[in-house]
C-alpha positions in Angstrom: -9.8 3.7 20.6 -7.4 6.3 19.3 -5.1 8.1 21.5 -3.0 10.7 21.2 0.0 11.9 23.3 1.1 15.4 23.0 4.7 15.6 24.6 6.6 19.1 25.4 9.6 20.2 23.0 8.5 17.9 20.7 7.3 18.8 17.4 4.9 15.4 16.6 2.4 13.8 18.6 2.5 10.2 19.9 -0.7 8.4 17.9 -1.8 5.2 18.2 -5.3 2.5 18.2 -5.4 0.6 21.7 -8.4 -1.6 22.9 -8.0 0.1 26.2 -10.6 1.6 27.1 -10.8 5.5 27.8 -11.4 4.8 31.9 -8.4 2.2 32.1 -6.1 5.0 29.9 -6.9 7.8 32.1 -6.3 5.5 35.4 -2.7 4.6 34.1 -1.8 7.8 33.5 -3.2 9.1 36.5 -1.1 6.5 38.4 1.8 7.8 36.4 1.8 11.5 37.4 1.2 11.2 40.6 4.5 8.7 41.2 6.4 11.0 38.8 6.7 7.5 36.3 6.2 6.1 33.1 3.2 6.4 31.2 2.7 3.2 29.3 0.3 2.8 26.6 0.1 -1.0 24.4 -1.2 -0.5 21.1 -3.5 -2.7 18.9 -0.7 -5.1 17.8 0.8 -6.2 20.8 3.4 -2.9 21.1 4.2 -0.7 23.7 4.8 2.6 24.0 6.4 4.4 27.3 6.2 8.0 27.9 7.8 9.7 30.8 4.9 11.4 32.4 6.5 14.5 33.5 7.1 15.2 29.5 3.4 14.8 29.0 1.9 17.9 27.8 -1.7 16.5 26.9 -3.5 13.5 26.0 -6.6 13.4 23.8 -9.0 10.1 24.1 -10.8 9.6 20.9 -14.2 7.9 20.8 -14.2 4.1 22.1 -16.2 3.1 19.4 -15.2 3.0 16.1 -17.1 4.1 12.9 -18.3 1.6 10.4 -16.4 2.4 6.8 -17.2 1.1 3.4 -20.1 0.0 2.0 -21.0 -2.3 4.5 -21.8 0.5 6.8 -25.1 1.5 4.9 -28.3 -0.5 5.8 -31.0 -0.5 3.4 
């Protein structure tokens, strides 16, 4: 699932593919605002990425399932 972290006064957004899904993402950052903490996301390769939540401006969930690409992708 792609997520993407908008984060006040600050130009680019914070992008990344995590096998979280979108329930477990919102929870942690749920948990995060409300004790005023760090909003930690792990991406798919193992790497983390911490936000402080009071920066968080918004934070956009793409789709959990991902599209098939290529050729492979069309059935006959």
């Amino acid at each position: 699932m792609e997520v993407k972290v908008g984060i006040s006064h600050v130009q680019r957004e914070v992008s990344l593919e995590t096998k979280a899904t979108a329930a477990s993402v919102e929870e942690a950052l749920g948990v995060a605002l409300k004790d005023n903490g760090v909003f930690t996301l792990t991406d798919d390769k193992g790497r983390k990425v911490l936000i402080p939540a009071a920066q968080i401006a918004y934070v956009d969930l793409g789709s959990e399932h991902a599209r098939p690409v290529g050729f492979g992708a069309v059935s006959a």
